[in-house]
N, C-alpha and C positions, 0 to 999 in steps of 0.2 A: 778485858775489853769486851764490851759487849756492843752488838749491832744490832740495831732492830730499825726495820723499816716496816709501815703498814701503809698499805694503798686501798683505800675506800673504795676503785674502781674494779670492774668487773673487769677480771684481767683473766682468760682460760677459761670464762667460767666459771670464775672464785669469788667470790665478795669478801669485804676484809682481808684480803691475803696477807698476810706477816710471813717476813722473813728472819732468822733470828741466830745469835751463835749464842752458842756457850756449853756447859759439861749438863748431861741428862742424868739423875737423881731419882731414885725412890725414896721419898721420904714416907717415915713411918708411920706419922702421925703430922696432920696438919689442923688449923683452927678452921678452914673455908672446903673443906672436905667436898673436895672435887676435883678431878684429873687422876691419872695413875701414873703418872710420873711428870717430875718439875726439870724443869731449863733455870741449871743456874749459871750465874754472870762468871765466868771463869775470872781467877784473882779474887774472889770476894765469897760470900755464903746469902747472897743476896738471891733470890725465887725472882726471875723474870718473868716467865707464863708457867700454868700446870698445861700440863699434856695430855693426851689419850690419844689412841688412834685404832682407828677399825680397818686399818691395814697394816701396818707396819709393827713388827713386836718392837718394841720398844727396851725390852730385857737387855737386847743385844748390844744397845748404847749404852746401858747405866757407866756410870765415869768415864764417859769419853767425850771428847771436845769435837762437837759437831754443829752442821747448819744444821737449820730445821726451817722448813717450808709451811705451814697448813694457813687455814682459814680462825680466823676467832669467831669462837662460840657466842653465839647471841645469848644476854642477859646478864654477862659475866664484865668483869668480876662480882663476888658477893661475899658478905661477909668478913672484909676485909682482905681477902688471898688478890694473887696475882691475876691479870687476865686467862682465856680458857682457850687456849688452840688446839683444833684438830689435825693433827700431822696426817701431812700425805709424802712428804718427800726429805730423807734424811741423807743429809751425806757427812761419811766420819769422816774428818779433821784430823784425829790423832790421838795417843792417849793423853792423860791430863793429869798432873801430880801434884796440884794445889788441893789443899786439904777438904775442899769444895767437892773432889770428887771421891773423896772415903768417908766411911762412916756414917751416922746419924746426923739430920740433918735437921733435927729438933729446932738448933739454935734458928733455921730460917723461917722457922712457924712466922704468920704474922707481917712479914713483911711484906712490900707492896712494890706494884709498879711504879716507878717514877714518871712514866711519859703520861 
């Protein structure tokens, strides 16, 4: 189950603010080579947004089933990959034991946002 809500309004201060669940991923290789880690849809091998943040390590979520808070990056997506969000506020959820959050995550090159 994946949630995503985005609000065009200047909410905090934030423009585009997305809010978003699912398991955090370093994948190793991607085709739209941008973000340092991906939000995938738990239940599935599906790349919701790629990630980055200039505050929060992000290391410390890989496989875990978490919300994720930030802003999307303007001009994104490109190249085919997911949208581009900047995290500013993570909260773990729990650990996550679908296969989504081990291993290689090659198979998710390529796919796209749905909304």
């Amino acid at each position: 189950m994946l949630f995503i809500e985005v609000n065009g309004n200047d909410i905090g201060g934030e423009k585009n603010m997305v809010e978003a669940k699912g398991i955090i991923s370093r994948p190793d290789a991607t085709t739209y080579m941008y973000g340092t880690h991906a939000l995938v849809e738990a239940g599935s091998e599906r790349i919701s947004y790629a990630l980055s943040s200039k505050k929060i390590n992000l290391d410390k979520y890989v496989g875990r089933y978490v919300h994720v808070s930030g802003s999307q990056v303007p001009g994104y997506p490109v190249d085919g990959g997911p949208p581009y969000l900047e995290v500013f506020k993570v909260d773990y959820k729990g650990p996550e034991t679908h296969a989504a959050s081990r291993g290689n995550h090659s198979a998710c090159v390529g796919n796209r946002h749905a909304g």
